[in-house]
N, C-alpha and C positions, 0 to 999 in steps of 0.2 A: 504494500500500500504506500501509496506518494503524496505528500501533500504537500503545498507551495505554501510557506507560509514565508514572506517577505518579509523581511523587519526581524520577525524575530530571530532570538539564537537558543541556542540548547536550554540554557540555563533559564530565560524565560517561559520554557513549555515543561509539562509532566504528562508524563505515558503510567495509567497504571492499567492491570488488568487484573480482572475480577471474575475466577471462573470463565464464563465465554467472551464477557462483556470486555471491548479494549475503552479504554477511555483518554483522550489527549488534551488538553486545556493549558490555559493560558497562565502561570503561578499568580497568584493574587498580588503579587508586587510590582505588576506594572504603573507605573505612575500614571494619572491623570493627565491626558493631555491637557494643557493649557490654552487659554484662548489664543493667547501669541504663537506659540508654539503648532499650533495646528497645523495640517499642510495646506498651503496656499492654493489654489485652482487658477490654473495660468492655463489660455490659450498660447498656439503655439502653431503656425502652418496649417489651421482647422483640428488642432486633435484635442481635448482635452486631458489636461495631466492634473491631477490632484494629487502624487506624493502619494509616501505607503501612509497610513495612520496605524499605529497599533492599538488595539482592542482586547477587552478581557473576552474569551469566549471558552465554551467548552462543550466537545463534543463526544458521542458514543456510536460503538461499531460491534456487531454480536459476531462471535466469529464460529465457521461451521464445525463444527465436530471432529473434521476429516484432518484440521490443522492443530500444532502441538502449543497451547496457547503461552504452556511454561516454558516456552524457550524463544518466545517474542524478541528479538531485539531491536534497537532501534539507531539512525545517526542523524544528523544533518549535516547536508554539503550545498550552500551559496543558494539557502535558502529553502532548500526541497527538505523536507522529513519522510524518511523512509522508515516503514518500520517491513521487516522480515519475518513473515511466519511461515517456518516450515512446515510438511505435510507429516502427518503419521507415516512412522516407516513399515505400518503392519496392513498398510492397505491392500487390500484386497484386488486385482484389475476382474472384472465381469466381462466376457463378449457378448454383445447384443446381436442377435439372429433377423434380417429386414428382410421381411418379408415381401414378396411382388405380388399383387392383388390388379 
């Protein structure tokens, strides 16, 4: 799983997982943006640019049975969060038989 999260870095995010549930959120020590400090909205050749803003947020992802949730790991590189979850290694493969009707 990949997630773009601009602005931030490691130390601003937490991965925890609980059972199936992964969960990634934002640490609660992000400062308040300022009014000053907000990003400006500048035209620019017709495009508009507003700057990253960083935000508190937090989100959840169930994850399927078929993957090992206790050995999740996670990195970030130049803004991507990746986390890694391997597959069961006792899985089973099934061939499906398709039928011509």
């Amino acid at each position: 799983m990949v997630f773009a999260l601009a602005g931030y870095g490691p130390e601003d995010l937490s991965v925890q997982v609980c059972g199936s549930r992964v969960t990634i959120s934002s640490s609660n020590q992000l400062p308040p943006v300022e009014e000053e400090r907000k990003p400006k909205q500048v035209v620019s050749h017709g495009v508009v640019n507003r700057g990253i803003a960083r935000r508190n947020f937090k989100v959840s992802y169930f994850i399927s049975e078929e993957f090992e949730s206790d050995l999740i790991s996670a990195r970030m590189n130049k803004g991507l969060l990746t986390l890694i979850i391997p597959h069961k290694s006792n899985q089973e493969v099934k061939n499906i038989s398709i039928l011509n009707k």
